[in-house]
C-alpha positions, -999 to 999 in steps of 0.1 A, spaced: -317 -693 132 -313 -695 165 -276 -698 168 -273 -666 145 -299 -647 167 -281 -657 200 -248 -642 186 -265 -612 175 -281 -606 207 -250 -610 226 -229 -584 204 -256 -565 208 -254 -568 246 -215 -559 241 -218 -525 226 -247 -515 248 -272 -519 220 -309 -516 227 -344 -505 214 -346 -477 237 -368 -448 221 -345 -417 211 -338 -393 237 -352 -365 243 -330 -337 236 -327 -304 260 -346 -276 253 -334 -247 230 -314 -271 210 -326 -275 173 -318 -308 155 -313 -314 119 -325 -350 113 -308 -370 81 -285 -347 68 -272 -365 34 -236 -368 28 -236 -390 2 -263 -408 -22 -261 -438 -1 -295 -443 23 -270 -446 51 -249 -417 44 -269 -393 70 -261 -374 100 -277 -357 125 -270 -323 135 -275 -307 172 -276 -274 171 -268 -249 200 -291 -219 199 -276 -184 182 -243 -207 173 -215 -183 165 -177 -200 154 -191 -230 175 -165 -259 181 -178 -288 161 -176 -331 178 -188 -356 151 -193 -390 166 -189 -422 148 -210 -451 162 -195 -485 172 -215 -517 162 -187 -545 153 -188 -527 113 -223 -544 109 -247 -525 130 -259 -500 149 -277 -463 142 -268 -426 150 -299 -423 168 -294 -452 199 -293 -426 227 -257 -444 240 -244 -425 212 -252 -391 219 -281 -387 247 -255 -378 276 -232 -359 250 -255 -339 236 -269 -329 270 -236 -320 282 -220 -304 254 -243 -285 228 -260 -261 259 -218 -251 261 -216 -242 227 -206 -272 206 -223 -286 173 -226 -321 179 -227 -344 149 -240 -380 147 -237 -401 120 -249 -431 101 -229 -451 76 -231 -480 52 -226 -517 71 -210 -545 63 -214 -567 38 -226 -538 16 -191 -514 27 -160 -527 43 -143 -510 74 -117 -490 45 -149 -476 29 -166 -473 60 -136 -449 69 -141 -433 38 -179 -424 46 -166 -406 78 -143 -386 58 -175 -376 36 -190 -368 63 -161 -347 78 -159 -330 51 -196 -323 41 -197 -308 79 -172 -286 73 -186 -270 40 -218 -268 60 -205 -255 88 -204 -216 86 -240 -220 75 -254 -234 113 -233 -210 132 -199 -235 133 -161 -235 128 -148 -258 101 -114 -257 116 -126 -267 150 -136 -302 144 -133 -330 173 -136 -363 156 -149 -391 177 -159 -424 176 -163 -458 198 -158 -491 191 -160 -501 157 -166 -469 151 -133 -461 172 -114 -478 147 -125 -461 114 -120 -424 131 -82 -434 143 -76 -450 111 -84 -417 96 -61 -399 126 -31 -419 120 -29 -409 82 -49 -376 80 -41 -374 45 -68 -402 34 -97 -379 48 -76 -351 27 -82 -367 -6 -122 -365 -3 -119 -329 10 -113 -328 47 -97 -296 58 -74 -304 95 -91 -316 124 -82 -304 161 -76 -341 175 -98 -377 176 -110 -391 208 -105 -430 199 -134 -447 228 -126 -484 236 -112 -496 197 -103 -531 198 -89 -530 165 -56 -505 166 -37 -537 153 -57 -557 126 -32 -582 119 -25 -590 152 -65 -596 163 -66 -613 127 -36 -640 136 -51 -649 170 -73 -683 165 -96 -676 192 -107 -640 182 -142 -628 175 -158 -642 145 -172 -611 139 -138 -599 130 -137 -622 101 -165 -610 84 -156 -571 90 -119 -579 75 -117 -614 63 -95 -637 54 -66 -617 29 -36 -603 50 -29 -569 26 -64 -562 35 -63 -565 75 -28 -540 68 -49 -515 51 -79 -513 73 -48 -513 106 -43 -481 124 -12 -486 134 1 -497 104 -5 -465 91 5 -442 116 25 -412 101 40 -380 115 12 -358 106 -11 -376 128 -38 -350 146 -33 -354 188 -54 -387 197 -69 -401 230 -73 -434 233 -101 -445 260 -97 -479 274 -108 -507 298 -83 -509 321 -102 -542 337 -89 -559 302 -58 -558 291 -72 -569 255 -84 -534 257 -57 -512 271 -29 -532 258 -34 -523 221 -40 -485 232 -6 -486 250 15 -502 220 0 -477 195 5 -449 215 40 -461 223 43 -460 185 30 -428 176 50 -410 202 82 -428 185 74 -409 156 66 -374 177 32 -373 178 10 -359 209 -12 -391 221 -30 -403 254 -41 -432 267 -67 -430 294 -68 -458 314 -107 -464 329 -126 -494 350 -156 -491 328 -172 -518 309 -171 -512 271 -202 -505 265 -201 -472 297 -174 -461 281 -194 -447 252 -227 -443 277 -208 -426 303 -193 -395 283 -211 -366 294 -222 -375 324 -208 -356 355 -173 -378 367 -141 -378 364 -137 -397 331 -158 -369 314 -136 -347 329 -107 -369 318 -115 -363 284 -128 -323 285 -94 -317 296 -77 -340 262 -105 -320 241 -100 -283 263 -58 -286 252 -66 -287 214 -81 -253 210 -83 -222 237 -120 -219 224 -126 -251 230 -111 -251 264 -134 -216 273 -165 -232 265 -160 -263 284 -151 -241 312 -185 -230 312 
């Protein structure tokens, strides 16, 4: 077991996994802890809530984890987020979704379109804007939330109105067949997409990238090229076919580059100002 435990650790380590206690959350903001969105025990979210929320600008955030692990409630996922962005106005969204083996990444990207769209019925109801969604996710998580940008209609068959734009945070998985054909790539990626070619096409952004694409940023290590070179060739392709994309280049390790968002810099500011051009009451509040 102790091979398997050393791998585990070390992915862990990757992502900026720990068994930190939850954050605490600033004052004034009310949290709705395990929201279903599905039957499933790991179809939950948590809700931050900004007090007397009125048409409030909505960011759901998908959590990374190599398709296998990880929780909504690991403060790298939301503990700087939250602090910067629900005292501005925003509902910020957190969720949890089934893991592999029991769901593979297709289904996993399924789940966040429940979830998308189970916010957006809910929304009116704590104060938000269904049509204001931000839909965010980072590392495997990353993945599922541009696979659902780069053919919006998927999330449309389970119910999801439009979204404003995706924030894509460090994916290493824009080009599944490409990862898949390497010998030397992680052996985690074998048991998130396995062995069967039609399947690493379906669960591959880019090879579903369509015109109807919502406006995606693409965060990246600009340290690796493993990491900004896939960002650059699917942004190269989705502006071939006229869609609005960024690539944010950033010297950040990829596990800071989901910690870091929030804090005061210049990559947070990098990104408010992606997030501020999607919506002019987006852009008011983060002018705040």
């Amino acid at each position: 077991m102790i091979g398997p435990l050393r791998i585990l650790v070390a992915l862990l380590a990757l992502c900026g996994w720990s068994m930190a206690a939850a954050a605490a959350v600033p004052d004034g903001i009310k949290v709705l802890h395990d929201v279903a969105y599905g039957p499933a025990k790991l179809q939950t979210m948590d809700v931050y809530l900004p007090p007397k929320a009125k048409g409030a600008p909505i960011i759901l955030m998908v959590h990374g984890g190599a398709w296998a692990f990880g929780d909504k409630t690991n403060p790298q996922v939301y503990e700087n987020k939250v602090a910067r962005w629900v005292p501005r106005g925003f509902i910020f969204v957190s969720i949890n979704y089934p893991m592999v083996p029991d769901s593979n990444p297709v289904q996993q990207a399924d789940d966040v379109a429940r979830a998308m769209a189970a916010v957006q019925k809910a929304a009116p109801g704590w104060g938000g804007d269904p049509d204001s969604l931000i839909l965010m996710g980072h590392s495997a998580g990353a993945h599922l939330v541009s696979l659902l940008n780069a053919d919006p209609s998927r999330a449309a068959k389970l119910g999801v109105k439009p979204w404003l734009g995706t924030v894509s945070l460090d994916s290493g998985a824009l080009d599944v067949p490409s990862i898949m054909k390497v010998p030397n790539h992680f052996g985690f990626y074998d048991k998130a997409f396995g062995s069967d070619p039609a399947f690493w096409k379906e669960s591959s952004p880019i090879d579903h990238l369509t015109k109807d694409g919502p406006p995606w940023l693409g965060v990246c290590n600009s340290d690796r090229p493993a990491s900004c070179g896939p960002n650059q060739i699917y942004a190269a392709k989705a502006t071939a076919l006229g869609l609005t994309v960024e690539v944010l280049p950033e010297p950040m390790r990829h596990s800071e580059i989901n910690r870091e968002l929030g804090k005061p810099s210049g990559y947070t500011d990098a990104v408010e100002g992606f997030m501020a051009s999607l919506d002019p009451d987006v852009n008011a509040l983060l002018r705040q």
